[in-house]
TORDRENPA-18845 format. One record per residue (C-alpha): z, y, x; residue number from 1; residue in one letter. Coordinates in steps of 0.1 Angstrom, whole numbers, plus 5000, padded with zeros to 4 digits. Each point is the difference from the previous one (the first is absolute). Layout:
N
PT; pz; py; px; resi; resn
PT; Z; Y; X; NUM; A
...
//
This chain:
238
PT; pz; py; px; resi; resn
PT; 5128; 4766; 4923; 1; X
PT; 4996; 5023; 4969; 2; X
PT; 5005; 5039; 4996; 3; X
PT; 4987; 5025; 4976; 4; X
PT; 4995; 5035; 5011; 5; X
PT; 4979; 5034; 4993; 6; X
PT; 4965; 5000; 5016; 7; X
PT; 4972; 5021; 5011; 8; X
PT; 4967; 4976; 5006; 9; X
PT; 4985; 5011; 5033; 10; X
PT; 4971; 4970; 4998; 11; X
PT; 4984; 4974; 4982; 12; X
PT; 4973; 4972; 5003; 13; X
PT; 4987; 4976; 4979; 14; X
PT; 5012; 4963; 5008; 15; X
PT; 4978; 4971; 4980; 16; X
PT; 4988; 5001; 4970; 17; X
PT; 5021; 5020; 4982; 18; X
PT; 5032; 5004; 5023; 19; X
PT; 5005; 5028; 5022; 20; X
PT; 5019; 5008; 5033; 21; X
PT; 5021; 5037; 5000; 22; X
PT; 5023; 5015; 5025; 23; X
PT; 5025; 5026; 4988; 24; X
PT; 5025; 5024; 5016; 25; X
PT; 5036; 4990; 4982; 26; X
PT; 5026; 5028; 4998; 27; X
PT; 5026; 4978; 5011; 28; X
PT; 4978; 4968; 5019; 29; X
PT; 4977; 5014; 5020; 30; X
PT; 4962; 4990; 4999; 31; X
PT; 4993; 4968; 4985; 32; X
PT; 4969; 4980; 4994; 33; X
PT; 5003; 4974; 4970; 34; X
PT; 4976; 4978; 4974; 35; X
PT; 4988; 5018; 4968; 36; X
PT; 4989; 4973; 4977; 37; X
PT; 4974; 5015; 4972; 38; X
PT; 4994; 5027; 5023; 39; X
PT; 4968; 5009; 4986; 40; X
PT; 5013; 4999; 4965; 41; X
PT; 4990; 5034; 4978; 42; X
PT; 5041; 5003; 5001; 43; X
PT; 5008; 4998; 5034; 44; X
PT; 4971; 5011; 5017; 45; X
PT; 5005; 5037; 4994; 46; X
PT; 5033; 4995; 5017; 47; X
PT; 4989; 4986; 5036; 48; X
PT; 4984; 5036; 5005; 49; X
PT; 5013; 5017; 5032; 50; X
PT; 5029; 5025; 4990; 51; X
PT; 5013; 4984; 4975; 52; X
PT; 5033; 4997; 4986; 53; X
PT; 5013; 4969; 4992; 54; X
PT; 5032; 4978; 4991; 55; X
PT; 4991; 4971; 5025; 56; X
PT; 5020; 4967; 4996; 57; X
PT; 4993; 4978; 5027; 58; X
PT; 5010; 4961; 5008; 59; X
PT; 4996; 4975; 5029; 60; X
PT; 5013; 4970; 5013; 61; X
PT; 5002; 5008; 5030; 62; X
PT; 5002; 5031; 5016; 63; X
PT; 4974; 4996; 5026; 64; X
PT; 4973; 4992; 4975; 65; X
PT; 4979; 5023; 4979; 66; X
PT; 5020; 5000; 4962; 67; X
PT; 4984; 5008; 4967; 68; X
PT; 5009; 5028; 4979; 69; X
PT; 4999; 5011; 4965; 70; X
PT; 4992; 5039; 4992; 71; X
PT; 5010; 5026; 4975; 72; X
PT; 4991; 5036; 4995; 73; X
PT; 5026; 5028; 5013; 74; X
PT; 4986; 5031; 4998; 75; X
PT; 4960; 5013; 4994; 76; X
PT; 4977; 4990; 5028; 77; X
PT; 4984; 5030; 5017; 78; X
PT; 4966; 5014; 4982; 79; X
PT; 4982; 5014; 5026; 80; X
PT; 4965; 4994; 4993; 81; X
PT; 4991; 5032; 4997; 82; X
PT; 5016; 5011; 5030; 83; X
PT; 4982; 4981; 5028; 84; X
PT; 5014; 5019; 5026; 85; X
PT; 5036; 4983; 4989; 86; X
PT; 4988; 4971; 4995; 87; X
PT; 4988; 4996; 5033; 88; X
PT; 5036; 5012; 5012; 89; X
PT; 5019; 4975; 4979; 90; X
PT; 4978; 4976; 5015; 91; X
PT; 5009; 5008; 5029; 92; X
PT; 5038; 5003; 4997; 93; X
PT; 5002; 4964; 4988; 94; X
PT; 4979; 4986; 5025; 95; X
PT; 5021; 5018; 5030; 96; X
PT; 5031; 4990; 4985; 97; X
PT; 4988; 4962; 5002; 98; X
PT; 4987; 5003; 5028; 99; X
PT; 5028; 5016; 5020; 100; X
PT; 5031; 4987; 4990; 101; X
PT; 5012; 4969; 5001; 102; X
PT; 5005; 4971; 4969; 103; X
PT; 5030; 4996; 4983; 104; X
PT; 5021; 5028; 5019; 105; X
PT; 5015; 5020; 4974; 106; X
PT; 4989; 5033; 5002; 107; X
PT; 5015; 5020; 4970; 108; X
PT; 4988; 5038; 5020; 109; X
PT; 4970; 4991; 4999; 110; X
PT; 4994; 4985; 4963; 111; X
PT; 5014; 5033; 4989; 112; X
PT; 4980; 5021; 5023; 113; X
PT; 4971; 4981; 4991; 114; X
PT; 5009; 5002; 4960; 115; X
PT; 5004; 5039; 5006; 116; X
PT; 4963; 5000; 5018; 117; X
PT; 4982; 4980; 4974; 118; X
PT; 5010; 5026; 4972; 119; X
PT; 4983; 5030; 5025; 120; X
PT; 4965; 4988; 5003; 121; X
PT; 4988; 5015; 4973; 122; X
PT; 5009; 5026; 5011; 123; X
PT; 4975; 5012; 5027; 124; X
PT; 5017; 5031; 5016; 125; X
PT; 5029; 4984; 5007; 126; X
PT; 5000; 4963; 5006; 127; X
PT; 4984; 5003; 5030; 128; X
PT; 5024; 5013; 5023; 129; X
PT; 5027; 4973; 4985; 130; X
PT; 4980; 4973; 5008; 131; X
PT; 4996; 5013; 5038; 132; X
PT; 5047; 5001; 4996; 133; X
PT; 4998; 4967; 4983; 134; X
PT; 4986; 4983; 5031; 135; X
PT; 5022; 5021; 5021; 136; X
PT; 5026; 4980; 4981; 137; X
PT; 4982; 4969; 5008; 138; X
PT; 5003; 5001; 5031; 139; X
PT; 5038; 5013; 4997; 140; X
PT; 5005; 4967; 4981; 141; X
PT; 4985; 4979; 5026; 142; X
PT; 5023; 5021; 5026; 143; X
PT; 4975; 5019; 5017; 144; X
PT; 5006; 5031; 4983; 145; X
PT; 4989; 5034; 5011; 146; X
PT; 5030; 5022; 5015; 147; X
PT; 4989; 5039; 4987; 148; X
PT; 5033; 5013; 5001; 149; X
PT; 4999; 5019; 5032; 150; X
PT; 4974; 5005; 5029; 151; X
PT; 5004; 4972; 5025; 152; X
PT; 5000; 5029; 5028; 153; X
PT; 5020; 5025; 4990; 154; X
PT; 5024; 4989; 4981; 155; X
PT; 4989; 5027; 4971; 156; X
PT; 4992; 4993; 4964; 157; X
PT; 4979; 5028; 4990; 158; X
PT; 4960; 5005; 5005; 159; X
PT; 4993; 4961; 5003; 160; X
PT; 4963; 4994; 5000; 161; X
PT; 4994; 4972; 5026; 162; X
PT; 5011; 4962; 4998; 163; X
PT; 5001; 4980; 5035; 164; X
PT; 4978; 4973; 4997; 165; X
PT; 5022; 4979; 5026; 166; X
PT; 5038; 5004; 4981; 167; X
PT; 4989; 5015; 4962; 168; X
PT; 5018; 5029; 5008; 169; X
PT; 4997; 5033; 4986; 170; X
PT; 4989; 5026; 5028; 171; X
PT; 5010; 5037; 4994; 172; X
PT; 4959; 5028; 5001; 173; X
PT; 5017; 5014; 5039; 174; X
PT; 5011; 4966; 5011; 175; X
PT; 4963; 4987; 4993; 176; X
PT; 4979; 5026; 5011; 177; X
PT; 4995; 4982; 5036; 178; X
PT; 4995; 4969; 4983; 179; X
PT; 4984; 5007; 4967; 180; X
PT; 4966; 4980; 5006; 181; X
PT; 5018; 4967; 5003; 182; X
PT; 5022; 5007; 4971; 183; X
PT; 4998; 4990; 4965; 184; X
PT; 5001; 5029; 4971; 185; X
PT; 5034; 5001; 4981; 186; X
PT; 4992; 5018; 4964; 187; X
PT; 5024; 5022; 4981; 188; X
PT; 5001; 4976; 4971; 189; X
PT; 5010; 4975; 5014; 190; X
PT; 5034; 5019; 5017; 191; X
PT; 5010; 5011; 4968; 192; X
PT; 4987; 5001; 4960; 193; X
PT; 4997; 5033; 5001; 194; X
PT; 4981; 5001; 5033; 195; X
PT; 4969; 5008; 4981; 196; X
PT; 4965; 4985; 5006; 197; X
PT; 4976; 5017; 5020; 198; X
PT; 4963; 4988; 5001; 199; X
PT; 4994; 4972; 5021; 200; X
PT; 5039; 4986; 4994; 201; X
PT; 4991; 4969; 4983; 202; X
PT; 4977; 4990; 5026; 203; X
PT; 5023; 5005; 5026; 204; X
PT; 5030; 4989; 4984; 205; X
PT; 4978; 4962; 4998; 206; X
PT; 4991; 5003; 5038; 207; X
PT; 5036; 5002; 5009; 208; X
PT; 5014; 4974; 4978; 209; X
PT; 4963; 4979; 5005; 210; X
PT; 5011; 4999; 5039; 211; X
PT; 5031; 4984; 5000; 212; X
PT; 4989; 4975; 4970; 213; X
PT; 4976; 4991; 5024; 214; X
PT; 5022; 5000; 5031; 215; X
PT; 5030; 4980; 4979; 216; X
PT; 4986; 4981; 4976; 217; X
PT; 4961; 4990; 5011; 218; X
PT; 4994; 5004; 5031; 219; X
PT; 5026; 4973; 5009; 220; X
PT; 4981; 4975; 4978; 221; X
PT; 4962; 5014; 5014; 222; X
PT; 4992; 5011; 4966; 223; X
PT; 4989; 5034; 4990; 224; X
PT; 5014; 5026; 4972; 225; X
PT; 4985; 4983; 4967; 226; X
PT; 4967; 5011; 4990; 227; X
PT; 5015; 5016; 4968; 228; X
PT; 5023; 5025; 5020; 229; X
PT; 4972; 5011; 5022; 230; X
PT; 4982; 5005; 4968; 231; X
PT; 5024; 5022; 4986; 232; X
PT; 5005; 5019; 5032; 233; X
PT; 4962; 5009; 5005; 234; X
PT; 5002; 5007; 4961; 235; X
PT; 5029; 5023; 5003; 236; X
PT; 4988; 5017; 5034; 237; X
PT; 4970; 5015; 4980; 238; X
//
């Protein structure tokens, strides 16, 4: 099998002597893992950085097996070493996105929505809260999305601060009050663009979608949110 397509590197490792192994979110294949030969030449190496965008042309026998590929710039890679901060996000981003969905399922929301994210993290007052909707969106793409469009009690779409834990509905400030302690915090943001952000948001907004990541997507295989996301949380929570 053979298909060229636009890329965005979410991982690389070195493979041999001078080879390298690199998985990549496709806008129109999904995630795929493939052979770089010359990986650690001066010419490709700058281009198996996570967040980069790249014209990825891919080929394999057979299409159980791991392919090579062949890669060519698209667009500037991010430059974020003087923004740690984002660095550590994009980081991040990229390793959830391998981690959670599945290989080769196209996923064309999600290589946009990541795309859109990667040009935020330098900047740092507002990529935060669009990383904590991007994996809201995750888990919308893995069907487990969260259902904020109304409280789950009432019926009623307005004053929605709570999410039940058991169904990932929205629950309604009244509705809640009896039940507020086993409830999980809904913030503003994440009802609306224009919600605004209050302090403490971000960190909140990662608890909820951190939950059912954990609930959906590791728990069932006994594993536990990567290392990286906690970092960011704790990071972000300060």
């Amino acid at each position: 099998m053979e298909f060229e397509d636009d890329a965005i590197v979410l991982s690389a490792r070195s493979h041999g002597e001078t080879g390298a192994i690199i998985h990549v979110l496709t806008e129109s294949h999904g995630i795929y893992a493939a052979h770089i030969a010359g990986g650690a030449s001066r010419r490709i190496k700058p281009l198996l950085q996570a967040g980069s965008r790249i014209v990825f042309a891919y080929r394999a026998r057979h299409a159980d097996q791991l392919g090579a590929a062949t890669l060519e710039a698209s667009g500037p890679s991010p430059d974020l070493l003087d923004e740690p901060l984002g660095l550590l996000g994009l980081q991040c981003a990229c390793a959830m996105t391998q981690t959670v969905l599945p290989e080769r399922d196209s996923q064309p929301g999600a290589y946009h929505a990541l795309s859109g994210l990667i040009g935020l993290f330098a900047f740092p007052d507002i990529w935060p809260a669009v990383y904590v909707r991007y994996e809201a969106g995750l888990l919308e793409a893995l069907g487990f999305g969260l259902d904020l469009s109304a409280c789950a009690v009432s019926g009623e779409r307005d004053d929605l601060i709570y999410v039940s834990p058991k169904s990932g509905r929205a629950v309604g400030r009244t509705a809640g009050a009896p039940y507020k302690d086993k409830l999980l915090h809904l913030p503003g943001f994440m009802l609306s663009s224009q919600g605004g952000l209050a302090e403490g948001d971000v960190a909140r907004g990662l608890e909820l979608t951190g939950f059912f990541l954990e609930r959906h997507v590791f728990h069932p295989y006994n594993k536990p949110l990567p290392d990286i996301r906690l970092r960011l949380k704790e990071t972000l929570s300060r």
